[in-house]
N, C-alpha and C positions, 0 to 999 in steps of 0.2 A: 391382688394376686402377685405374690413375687416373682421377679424375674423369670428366675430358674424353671418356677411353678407353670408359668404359662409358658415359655418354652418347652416343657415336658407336654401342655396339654395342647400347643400345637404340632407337637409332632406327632402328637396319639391322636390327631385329628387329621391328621393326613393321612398317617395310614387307613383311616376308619373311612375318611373318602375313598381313598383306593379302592378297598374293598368292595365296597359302600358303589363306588361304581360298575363293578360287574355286576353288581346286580341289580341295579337299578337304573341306572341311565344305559338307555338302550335309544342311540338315534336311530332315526329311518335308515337314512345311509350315507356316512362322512365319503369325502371330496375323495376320489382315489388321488392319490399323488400325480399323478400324470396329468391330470387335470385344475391340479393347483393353482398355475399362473392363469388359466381361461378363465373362472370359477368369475360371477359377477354378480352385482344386485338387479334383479329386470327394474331398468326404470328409464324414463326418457333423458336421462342425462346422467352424466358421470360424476359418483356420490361418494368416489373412495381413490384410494391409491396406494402403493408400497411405500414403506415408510424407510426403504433405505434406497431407492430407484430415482435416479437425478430428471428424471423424464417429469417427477411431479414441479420442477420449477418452470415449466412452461407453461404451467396457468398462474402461475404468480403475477403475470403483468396484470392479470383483468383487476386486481385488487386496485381499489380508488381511493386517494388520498382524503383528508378529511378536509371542511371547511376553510381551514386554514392554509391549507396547502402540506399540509405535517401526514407521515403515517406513522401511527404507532403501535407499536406489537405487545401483545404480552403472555407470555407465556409462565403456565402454575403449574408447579411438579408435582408429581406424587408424595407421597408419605403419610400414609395412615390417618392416624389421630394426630399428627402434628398439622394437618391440616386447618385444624383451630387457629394454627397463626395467619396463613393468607386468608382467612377469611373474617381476621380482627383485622391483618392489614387496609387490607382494600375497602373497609367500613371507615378506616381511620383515617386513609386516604380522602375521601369521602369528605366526612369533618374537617379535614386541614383544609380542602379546595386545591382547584388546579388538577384534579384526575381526570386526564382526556376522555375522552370518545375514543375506544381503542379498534383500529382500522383491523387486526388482525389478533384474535384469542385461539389461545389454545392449551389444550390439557388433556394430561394423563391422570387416572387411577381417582386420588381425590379432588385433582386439579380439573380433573374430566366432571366432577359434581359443580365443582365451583364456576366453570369456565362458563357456563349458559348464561350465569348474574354478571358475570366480570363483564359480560361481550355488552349484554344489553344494558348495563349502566347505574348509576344508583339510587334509581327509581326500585330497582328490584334488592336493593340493600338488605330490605327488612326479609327479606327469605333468607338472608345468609342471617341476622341473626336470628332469627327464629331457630333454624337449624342447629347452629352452635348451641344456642342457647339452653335448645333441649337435650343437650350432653351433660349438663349442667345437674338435671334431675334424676334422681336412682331412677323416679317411678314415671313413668308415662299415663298422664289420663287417659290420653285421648287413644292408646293404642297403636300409634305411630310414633315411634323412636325413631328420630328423622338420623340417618347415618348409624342409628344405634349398632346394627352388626359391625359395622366398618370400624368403630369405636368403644366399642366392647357391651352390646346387651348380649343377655343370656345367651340367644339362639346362634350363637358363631356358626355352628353349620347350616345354616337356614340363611339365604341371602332374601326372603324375604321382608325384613324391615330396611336392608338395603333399594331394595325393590319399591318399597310404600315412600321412603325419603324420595329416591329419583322423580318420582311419580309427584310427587307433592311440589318437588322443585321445577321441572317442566312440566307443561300444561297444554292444554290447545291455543292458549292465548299468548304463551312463551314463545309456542314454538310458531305460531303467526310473526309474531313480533320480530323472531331470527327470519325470518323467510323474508320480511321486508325490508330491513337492515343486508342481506346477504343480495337485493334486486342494485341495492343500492354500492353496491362493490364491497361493502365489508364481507368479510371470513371467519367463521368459529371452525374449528379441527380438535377433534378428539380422538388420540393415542389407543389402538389394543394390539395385543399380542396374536397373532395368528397362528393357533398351535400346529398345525396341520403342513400351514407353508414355514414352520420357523421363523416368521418375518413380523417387522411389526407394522400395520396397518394404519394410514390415516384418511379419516371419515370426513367428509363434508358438509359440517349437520346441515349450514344454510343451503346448499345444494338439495338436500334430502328435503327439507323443508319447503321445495317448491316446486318436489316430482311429484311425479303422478302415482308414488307409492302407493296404495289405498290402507297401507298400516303403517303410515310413515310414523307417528308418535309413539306408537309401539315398539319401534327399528330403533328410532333415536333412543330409549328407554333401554333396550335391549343392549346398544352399544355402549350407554353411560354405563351398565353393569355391569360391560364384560369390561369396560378398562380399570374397573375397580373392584375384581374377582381376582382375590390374590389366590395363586394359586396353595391347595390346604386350608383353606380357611371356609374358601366359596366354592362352589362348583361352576365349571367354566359354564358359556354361554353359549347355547348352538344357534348359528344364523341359517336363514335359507337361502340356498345359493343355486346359481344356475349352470352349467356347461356343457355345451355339445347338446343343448335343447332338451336336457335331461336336470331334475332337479336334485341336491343333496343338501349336506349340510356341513357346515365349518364350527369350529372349534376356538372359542375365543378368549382369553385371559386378559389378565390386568395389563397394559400397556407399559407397567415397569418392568415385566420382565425383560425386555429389549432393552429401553432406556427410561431414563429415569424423569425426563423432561421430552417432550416433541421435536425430535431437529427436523428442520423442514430441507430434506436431500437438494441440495441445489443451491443452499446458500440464498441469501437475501438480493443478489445483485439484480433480479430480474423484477423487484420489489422497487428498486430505487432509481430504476435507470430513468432516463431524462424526467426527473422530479427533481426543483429546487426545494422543496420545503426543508426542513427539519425531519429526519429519520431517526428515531429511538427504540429498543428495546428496553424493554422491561421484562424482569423476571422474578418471579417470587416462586422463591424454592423454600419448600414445608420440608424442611431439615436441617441440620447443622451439616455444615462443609469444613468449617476448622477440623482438625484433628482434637480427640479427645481423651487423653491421658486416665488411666485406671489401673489399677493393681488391680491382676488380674489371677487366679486361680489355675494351678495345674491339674485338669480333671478334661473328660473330653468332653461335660455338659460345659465347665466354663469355658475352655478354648472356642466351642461352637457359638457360644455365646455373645463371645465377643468377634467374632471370624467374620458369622453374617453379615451383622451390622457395618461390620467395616471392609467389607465386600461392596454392600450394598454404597457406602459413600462414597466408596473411591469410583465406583461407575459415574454417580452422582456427582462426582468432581471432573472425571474422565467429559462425561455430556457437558456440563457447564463452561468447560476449555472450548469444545467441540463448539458451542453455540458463542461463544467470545470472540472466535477467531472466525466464525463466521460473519458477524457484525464488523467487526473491525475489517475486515473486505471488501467489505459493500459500501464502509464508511456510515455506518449504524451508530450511534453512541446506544452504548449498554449500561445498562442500572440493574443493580443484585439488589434483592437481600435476602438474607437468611437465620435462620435459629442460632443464635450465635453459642459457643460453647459450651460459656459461662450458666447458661439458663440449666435450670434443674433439671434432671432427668427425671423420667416417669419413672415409678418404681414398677408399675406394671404395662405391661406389653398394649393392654387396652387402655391406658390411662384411668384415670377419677376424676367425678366428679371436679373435684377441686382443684386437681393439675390442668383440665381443660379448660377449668373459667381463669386460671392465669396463666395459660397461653392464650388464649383467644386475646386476655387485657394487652400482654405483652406485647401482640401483633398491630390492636389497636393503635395504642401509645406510639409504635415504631412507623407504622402508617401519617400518624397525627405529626411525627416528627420527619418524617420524608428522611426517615433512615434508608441508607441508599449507597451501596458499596460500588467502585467502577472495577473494573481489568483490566 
């Protein structure tokens, strides 16, 4: 599908969601505004936070250094179908050797799919590529197109094959695995938009993972989707929420709406304080951050055309500043990398076949060579 073409056919799918939602999505009864900031999950411990509220770095101390004495972070951004590269990366990574035990994961949108393999290690490698892998195929045997909405099958208004991928990637036995890595002082946090409070939202899976939720893998499932529910594309995601001992419901989107990577409000300093180790971030951003030069058409589909996307980067570059000079604070050493310019563009908005098995190699190869930009 050309550009333009899927361009036209997401905007005609947004409206048709619009629509599409007065008459069919009809929640019990969304959070009145007044009741926004009380709104909570019932659980015997606290499983979330605001994702622009400096209050969430006062549990950053509980986080525990690794064997070594080192803590190391990493954070995986959003971006579509370009998400084939952090997930060649971190396989590639893999192969080369030397890929920590990461003390703190976190992810928005596609980086929120990825981040459960990243955290637990690569032992769980083979689900990421499995996943990739099957972007690879027009046809799916088996009936799960793992990522396939997110990455262009048929049903783009149906988040259900996005739904059967999440499901396929965490498990009861995933989400055990995070629950006993997170006893152990490690952290995984996943990004979403909170349509209701305008704010963006960070979750605590391993927290969740060892409440007394009785639909906890449901909740986590629920949350991977709504950080990867672009809005027009997906239909957001309703959570149940509590406040004032009455119960409702919130309204959740893709986590890039906000921002485009996780910043953790409060900065890293309470991460690092009296620890000698080695403190590192790592961050793999599934997109290009260079600027990318185009002759570009006078019409108001190509102005929009090229508007978004570079909208969408310059936030993407705005958070990546944000998260540099956070590390550089705290005394962090920070490691990028990214889709570099030069790499071909999709010609379609959902990629091919073919353009995702050479990014996914792309990311491999860059992984395998500890391609690794500083700031």
């Amino acid at each position: 599908m050309p550009l333009k073409a899927a361009l036209q056919t997401a905007i005609t799918i947004a409206v048709l969601l619009a629509v599409a939602a007065c008459s069919t999505m009809q929640p019990r009864q969304q959070i009145p505004p007044q009741l926004v900031a009380e709104a909570i999950i019932p659980a015997d411990q606290r499983v979330r936070y605001w994702g622009d509220d400096d209050e969430f770095a006062r549990i950053q101390a509980q986080v525990a250094p690794g064997p070594d004495g080192d803590v190391d972070y990493l954070t995986l951004s959003g971006g579509g179908i370009n998400g084939a590269y952090g997930a060649g990366f971190l396989v590639g990574w893999t192969a080369k050797g030397g890929r920590p035990e990461f003390e703190v994961v976190t992810g928005i949108s596609v980086g929120a799919m990825i981040a459960p393999m990243a955290f637990l290690g690569p032992s769980y490698d083979e689900r990421l590529r499995t996943v990739f892998s099957s972007l690879t195929q027009k046809d799916s045997s088996s009936g799960t197109n793992f990522l396939g909405a997110l990455f262009g099958a048929p049903s783009v208004m149906s988040n259900a094959p996005l739904q059967a991928a999440i499901r396929g990637l965490v498990d009861h036995q995933t989400l055990d695995a995070i629950g006993a890595a997170h006893r152990k002082g490690r952290r995984l946090y996943v990004g979403t938009t909170n349509l209701n409070a305008q704010r963006p939202m960070i979750w605590d899976i391993g927290a969740i993972a060892i409440s007394n939720i009785p639909n906890k893998l449901d909740l986590v499932h629920r949350i991977i989707l709504a950080s990867a529910a672009v809005p027009g594309i997906f239909p957001p995601i309703l959570l149940d929420v509590s406040a004032q001992g009455m119960a409702f419901e919130e309204l959740h989107v893709d986590g890039g709406v906000t921002e485009q990577v996780l910043l953790l409000p409060g900065g890293y300093q309470a991460f690092v304080r009296n620890r000698r180790g080695v403190q590192k971030l790592y961050v793999i951003f599934n997109g290009v951050v260079a600027p990318s030069p185009a002759t570009v058409q006078i019409s108001s589909l190509s102005l929009l055309e090229r508007a978004v996307p570079t909208l969408l980067k310059y936030l993407g570059r705005s958070n990546l500043e944000q998260l540099s000079n956070s590390a550089r604070n705290a005394g962090l050493a920070f490691r990028l990398t990214a889709i570099p310019a030069d790499f071909p563009e999709s010609a379609s908005v959902f990629g091919n076949p073919q353009w995702l098995t050479a990014l996914y190699q792309y990311g491999y190869q860059s992984g395998r060579a500890g391609t690794w930009q500083t700031r």
